[in-house]
LORO-678307 format. One line per field, with one value per residue (C-alpha): residue number from 1; residue in three letters; chain; x, y, z. Coordinates in nm, 4 decimals. Example, Ala and Ser with C-alpha at 12.3 -4.5 7.8 and 13.67 -1.06 7.14 Angstrom:
2
num	c(1 | 2)
residu	c(ALA | SER)
chaine	c(A | A)
u	c(1.2300 | 1.3670)
v	c(-0.4500 | -0.1060)
w	c(0.7800 | 0.7140)
***
This chain:
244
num	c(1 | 2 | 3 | 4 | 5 | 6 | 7 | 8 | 9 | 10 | 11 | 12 | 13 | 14 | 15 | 16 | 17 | 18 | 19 | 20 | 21 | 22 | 23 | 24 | 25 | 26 | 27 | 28 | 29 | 30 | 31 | 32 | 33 | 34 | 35 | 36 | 37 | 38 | 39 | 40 | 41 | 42 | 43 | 44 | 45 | 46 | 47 | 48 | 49 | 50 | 51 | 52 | 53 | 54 | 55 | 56 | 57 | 58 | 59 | 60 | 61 | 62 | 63 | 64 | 65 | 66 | 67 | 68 | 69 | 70 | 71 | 72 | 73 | 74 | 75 | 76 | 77 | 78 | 79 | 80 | 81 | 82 | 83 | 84 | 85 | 86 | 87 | 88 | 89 | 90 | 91 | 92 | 93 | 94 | 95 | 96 | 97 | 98 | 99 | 100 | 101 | 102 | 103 | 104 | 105 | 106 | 107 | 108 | 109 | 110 | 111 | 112 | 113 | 114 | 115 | 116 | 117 | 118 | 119 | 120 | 121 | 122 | 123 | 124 | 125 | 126 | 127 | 128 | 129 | 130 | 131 | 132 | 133 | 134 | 135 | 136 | 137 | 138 | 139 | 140 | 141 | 142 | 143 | 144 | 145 | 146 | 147 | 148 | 149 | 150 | 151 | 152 | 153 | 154 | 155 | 156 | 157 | 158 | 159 | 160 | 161 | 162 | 163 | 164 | 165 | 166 | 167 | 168 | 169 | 170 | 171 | 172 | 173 | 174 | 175 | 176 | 177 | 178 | 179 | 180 | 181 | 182 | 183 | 184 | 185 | 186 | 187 | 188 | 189 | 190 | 191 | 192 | 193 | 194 | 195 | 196 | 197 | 198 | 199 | 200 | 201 | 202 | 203 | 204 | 205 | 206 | 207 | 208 | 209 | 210 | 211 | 212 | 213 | 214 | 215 | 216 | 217 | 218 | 219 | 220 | 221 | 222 | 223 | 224 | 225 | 226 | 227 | 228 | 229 | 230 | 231 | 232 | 233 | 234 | 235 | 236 | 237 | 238 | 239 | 240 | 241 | 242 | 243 | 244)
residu	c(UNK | UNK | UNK | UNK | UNK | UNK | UNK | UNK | UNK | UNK | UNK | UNK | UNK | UNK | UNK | UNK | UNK | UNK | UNK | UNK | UNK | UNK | UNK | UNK | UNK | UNK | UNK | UNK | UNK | UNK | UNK | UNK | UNK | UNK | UNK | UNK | UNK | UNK | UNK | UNK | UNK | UNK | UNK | UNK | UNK | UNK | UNK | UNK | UNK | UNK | UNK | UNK | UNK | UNK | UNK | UNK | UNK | UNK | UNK | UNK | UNK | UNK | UNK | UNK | UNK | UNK | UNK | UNK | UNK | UNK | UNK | UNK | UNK | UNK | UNK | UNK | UNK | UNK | UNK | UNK | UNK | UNK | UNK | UNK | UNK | UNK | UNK | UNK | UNK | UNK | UNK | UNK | UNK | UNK | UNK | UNK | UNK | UNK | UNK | UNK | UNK | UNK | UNK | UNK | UNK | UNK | UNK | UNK | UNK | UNK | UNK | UNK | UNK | UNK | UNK | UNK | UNK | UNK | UNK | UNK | UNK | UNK | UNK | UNK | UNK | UNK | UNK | UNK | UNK | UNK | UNK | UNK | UNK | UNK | UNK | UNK | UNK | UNK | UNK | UNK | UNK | UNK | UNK | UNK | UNK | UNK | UNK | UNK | UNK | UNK | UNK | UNK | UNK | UNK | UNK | UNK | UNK | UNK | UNK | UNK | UNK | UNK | UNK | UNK | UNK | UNK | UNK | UNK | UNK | UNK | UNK | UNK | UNK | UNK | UNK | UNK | UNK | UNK | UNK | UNK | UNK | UNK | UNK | UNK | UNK | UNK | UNK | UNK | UNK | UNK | UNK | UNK | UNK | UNK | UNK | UNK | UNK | UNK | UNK | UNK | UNK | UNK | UNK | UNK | UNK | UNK | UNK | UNK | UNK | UNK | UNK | UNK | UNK | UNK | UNK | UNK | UNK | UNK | UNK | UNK | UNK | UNK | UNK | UNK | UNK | UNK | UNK | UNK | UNK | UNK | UNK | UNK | UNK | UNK | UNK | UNK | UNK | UNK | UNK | UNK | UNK | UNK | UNK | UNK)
chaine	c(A | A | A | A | A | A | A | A | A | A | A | A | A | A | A | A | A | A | A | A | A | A | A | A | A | A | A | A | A | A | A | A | A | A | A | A | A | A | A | A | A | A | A | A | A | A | A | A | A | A | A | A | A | A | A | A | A | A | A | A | A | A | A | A | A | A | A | A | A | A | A | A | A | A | A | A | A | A | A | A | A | A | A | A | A | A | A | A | A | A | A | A | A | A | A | A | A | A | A | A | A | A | A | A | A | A | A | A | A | A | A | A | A | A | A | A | A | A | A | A | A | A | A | A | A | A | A | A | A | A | A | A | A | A | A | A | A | A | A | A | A | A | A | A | A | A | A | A | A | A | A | A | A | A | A | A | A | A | A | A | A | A | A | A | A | A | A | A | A | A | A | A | A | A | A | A | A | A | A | A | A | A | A | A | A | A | A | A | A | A | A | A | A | A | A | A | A | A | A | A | A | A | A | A | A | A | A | A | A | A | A | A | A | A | A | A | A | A | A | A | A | A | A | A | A | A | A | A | A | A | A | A | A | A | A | A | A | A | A | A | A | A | A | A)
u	c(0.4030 | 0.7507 | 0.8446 | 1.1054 | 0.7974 | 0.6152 | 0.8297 | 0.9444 | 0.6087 | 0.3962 | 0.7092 | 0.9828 | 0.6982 | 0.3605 | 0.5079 | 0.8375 | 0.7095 | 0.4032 | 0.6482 | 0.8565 | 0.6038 | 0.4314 | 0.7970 | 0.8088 | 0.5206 | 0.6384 | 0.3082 | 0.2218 | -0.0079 | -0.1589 | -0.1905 | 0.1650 | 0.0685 | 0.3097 | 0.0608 | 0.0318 | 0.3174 | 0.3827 | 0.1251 | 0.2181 | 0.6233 | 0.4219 | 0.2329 | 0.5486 | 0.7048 | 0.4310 | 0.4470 | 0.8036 | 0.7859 | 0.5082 | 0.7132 | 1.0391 | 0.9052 | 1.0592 | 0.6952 | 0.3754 | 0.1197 | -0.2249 | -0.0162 | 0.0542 | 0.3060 | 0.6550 | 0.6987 | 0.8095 | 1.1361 | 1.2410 | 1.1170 | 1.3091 | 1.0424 | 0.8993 | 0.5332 | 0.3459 | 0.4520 | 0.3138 | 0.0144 | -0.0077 | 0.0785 | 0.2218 | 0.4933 | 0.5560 | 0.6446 | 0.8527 | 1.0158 | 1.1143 | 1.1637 | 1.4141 | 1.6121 | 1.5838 | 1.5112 | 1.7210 | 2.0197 | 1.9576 | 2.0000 | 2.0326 | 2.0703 | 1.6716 | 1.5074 | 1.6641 | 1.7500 | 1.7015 | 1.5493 | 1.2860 | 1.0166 | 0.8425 | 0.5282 | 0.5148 | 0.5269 | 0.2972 | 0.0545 | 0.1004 | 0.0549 | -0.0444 | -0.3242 | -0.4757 | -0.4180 | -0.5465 | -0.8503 | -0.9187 | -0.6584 | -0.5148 | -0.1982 | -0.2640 | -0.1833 | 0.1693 | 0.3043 | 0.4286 | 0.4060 | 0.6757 | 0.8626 | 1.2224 | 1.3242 | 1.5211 | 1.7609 | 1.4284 | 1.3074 | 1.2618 | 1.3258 | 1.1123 | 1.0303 | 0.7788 | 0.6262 | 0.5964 | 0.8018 | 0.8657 | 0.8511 | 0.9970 | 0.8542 | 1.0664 | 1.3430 | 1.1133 | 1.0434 | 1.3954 | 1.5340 | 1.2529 | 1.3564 | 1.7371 | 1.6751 | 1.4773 | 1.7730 | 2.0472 | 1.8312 | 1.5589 | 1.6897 | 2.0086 | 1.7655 | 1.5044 | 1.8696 | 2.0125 | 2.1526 | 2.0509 | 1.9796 | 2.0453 | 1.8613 | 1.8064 | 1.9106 | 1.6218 | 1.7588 | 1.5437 | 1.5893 | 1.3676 | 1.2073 | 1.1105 | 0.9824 | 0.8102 | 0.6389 | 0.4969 | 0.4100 | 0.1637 | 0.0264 | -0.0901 | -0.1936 | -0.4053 | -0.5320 | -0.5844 | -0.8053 | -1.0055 | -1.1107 | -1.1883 | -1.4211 | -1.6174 | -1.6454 | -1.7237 | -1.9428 | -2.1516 | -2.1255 | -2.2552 | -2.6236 | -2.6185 | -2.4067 | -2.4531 | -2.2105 | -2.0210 | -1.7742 | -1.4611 | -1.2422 | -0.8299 | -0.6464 | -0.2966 | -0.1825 | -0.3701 | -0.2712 | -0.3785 | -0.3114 | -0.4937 | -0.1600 | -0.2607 | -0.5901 | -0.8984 | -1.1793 | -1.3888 | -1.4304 | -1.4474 | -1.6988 | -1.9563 | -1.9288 | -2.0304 | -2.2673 | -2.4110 | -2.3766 | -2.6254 | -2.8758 | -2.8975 | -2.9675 | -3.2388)
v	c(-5.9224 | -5.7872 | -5.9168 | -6.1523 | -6.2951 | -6.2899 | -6.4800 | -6.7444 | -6.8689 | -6.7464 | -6.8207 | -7.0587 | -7.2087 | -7.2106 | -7.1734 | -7.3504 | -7.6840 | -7.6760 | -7.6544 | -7.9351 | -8.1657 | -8.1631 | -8.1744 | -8.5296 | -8.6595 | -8.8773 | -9.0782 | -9.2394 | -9.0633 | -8.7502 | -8.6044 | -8.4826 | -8.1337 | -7.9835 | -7.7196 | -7.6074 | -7.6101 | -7.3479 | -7.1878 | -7.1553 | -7.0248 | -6.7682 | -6.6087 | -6.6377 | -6.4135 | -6.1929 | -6.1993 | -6.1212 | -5.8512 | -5.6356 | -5.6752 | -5.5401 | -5.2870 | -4.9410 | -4.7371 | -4.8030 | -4.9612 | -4.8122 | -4.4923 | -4.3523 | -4.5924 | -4.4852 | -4.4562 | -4.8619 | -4.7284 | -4.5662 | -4.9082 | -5.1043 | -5.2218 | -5.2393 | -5.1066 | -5.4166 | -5.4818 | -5.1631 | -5.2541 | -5.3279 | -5.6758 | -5.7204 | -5.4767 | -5.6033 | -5.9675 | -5.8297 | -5.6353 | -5.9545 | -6.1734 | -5.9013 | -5.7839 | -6.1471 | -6.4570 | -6.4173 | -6.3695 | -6.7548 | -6.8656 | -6.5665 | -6.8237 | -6.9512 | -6.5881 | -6.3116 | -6.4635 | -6.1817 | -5.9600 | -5.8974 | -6.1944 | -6.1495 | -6.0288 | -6.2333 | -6.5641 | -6.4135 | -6.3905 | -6.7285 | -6.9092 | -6.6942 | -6.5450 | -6.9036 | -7.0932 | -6.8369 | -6.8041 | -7.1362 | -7.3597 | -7.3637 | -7.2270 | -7.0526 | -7.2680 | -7.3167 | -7.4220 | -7.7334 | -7.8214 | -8.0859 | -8.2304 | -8.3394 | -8.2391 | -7.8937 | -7.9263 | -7.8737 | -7.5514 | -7.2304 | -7.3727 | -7.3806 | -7.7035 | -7.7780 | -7.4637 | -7.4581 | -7.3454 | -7.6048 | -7.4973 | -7.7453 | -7.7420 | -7.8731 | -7.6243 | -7.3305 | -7.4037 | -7.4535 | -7.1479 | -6.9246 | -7.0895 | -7.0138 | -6.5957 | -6.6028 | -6.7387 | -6.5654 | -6.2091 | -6.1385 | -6.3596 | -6.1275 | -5.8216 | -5.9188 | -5.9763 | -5.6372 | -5.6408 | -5.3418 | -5.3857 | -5.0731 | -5.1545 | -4.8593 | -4.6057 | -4.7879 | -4.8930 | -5.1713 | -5.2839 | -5.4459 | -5.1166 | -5.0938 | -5.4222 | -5.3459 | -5.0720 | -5.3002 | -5.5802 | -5.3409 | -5.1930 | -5.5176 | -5.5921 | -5.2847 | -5.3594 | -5.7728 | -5.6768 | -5.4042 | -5.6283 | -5.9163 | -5.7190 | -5.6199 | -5.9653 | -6.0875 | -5.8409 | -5.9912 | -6.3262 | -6.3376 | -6.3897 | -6.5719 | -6.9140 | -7.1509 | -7.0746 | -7.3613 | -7.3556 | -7.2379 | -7.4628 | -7.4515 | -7.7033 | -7.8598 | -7.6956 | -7.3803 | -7.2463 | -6.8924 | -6.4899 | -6.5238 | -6.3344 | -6.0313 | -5.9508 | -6.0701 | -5.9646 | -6.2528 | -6.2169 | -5.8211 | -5.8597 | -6.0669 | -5.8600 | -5.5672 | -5.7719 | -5.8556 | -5.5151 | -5.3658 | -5.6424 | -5.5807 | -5.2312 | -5.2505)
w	c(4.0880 | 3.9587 | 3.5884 | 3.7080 | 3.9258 | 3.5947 | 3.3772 | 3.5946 | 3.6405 | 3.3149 | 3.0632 | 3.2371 | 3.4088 | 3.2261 | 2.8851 | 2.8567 | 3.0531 | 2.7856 | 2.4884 | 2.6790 | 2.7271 | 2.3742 | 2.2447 | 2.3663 | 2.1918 | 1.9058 | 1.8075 | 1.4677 | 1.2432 | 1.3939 | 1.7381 | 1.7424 | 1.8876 | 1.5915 | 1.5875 | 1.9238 | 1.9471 | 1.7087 | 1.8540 | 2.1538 | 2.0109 | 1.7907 | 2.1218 | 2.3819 | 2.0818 | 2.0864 | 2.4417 | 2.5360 | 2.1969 | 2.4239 | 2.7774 | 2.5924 | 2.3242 | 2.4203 | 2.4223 | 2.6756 | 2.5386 | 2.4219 | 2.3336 | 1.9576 | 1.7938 | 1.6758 | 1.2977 | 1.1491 | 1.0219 | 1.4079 | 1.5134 | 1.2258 | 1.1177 | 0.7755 | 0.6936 | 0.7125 | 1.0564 | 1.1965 | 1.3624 | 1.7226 | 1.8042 | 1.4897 | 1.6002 | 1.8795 | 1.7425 | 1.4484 | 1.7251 | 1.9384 | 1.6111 | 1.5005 | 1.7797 | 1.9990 | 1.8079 | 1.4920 | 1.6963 | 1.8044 | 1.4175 | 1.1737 | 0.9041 | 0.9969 | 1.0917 | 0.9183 | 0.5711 | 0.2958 | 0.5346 | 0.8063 | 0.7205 | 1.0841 | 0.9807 | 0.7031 | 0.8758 | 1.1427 | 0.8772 | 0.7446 | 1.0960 | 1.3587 | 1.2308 | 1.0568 | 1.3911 | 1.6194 | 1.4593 | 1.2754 | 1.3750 | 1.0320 | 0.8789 | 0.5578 | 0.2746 | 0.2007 | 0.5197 | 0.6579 | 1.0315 | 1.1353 | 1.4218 | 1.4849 | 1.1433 | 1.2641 | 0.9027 | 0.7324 | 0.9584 | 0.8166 | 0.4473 | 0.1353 | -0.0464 | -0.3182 | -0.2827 | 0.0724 | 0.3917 | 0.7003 | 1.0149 | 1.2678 | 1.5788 | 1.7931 | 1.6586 | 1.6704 | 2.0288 | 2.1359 | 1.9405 | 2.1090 | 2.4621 | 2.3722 | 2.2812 | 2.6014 | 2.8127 | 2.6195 | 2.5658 | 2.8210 | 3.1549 | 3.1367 | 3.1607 | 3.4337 | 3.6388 | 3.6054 | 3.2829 | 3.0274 | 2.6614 | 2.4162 | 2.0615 | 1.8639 | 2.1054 | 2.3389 | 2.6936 | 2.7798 | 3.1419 | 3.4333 | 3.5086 | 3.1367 | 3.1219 | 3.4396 | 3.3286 | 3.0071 | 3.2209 | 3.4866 | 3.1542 | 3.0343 | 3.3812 | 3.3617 | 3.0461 | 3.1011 | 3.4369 | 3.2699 | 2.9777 | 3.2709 | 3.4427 | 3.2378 | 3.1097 | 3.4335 | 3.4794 | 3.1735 | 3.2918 | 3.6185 | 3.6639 | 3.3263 | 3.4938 | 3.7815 | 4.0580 | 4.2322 | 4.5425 | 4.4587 | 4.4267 | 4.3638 | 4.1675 | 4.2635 | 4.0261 | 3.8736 | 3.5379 | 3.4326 | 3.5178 | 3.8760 | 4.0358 | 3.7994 | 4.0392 | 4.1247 | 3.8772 | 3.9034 | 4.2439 | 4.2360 | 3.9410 | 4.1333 | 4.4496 | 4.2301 | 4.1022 | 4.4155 | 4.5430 | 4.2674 | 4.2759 | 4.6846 | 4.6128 | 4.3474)
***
């Protein structure tokens, strides 16, 4: 699967009808999907930050200031979000995302770690919907994200930033070209990486669940274009158990 492949069907697909569908749910009282929405913004950025960081993945990471970054967004996947929030999404609203400075891997902090793991912002933040005057701004001691703007904003540097690139176009950002061969390379590395981690998982699972025919949806969601490790998994599985 090519990147252009990729993203029309995991992000313009997958991703973008997801955000467009929760972003239509107005209800009163909770069930909103505020959060997952933000959710899902927070890992499309984290996403689209891997596919166009300049370096291959896995591999010693440059130093934060050659990657304009400061110190506490060093870390792997915390560098490569700061490095789409910096170079992509503020130029969408540099009022909302760059304010005094790079705040990336603060707010990743603040909601991306205490949704992913708990499904709860860390204290201080305020989740809301169809309030985009409010988003990105601090009030009573807290900052507002609003979802709906968040999501649209993050759709916006996609189509303005990375739809140019996967067409032909070349990006230059700090001496970096990043181009469809580049973002090639990042997506078959994550391939790599994405399949390895399945089978082995796969490996562990089989044996230990009831198996049931295989079945397709209409409409399947998930990386089953990457490879098949499922399938590979229980074949090696099978494979051993016939020898023993």
């Amino acid at each position: 699967m090519d990147i252009k492949q990729f993203l029309e069907r995991f992000v313009e697909g997958y991703l973008f009808a997801d955000l467009d569908n929760m972003a239509k749910i107005k209800v009163d009282g909770d069930g909103n999907c505020g959060y997952p929405m933000v959710m899902t913004v927070l890992a499309g950025i984290e996403l689209l930050g891997t596919l166009t960081y300049p370096y291959p993945l896995g591999l010693e990471q440059p130093s934060s200031v050659e990657a304009g970054m400061d110190e506490e967004a060093s870390s792997f996947g915390n560098t490569q979000f700061s490095w789409y929030w910096k170079h992509f999404l503020t130029r969408t609203d540099p009022h909302c995302y760059k304010v005094k400075g790079d705040i990336s891997s603060a707010i990743r902090s603040l909601l991306r770690n205490g949704l992913a793991h708990t499904f709860l912002a860390k204290p201080g933040i305020e989740v809301r919907k169809f309030q985009p005057a409010s988003h990105m701004k601090s009030g009573a001691s807290r900052l507002i994200i609003d979802a709906t703007k968040f999501a649209e904003d993050f759709k916006q540097s996609y189509w303005k930033s990375i739809r140019p690139i996967v067409s032909g176009k070349q990006a230059i950002i700090n001496g970096h070209t990043i181009s469809f061969q580049s973002m090639q390379e990042r997506l078959n590395e994550l391939a790599a990486a994405y399949t390895k981690e399945a089978e082995t998982s796969f490996e562990e699972l089989m044996g230990k669940i009831p198996t049931v025919p295989a079945t397709q949806s209409p409409e399947p969601s998930g990386s089953f274009n990457f490879s098949s490790p499922g399938i590979d998994a229980i074949t090696n599985v099978a494979s051993k158990q016939l020898r023993q």
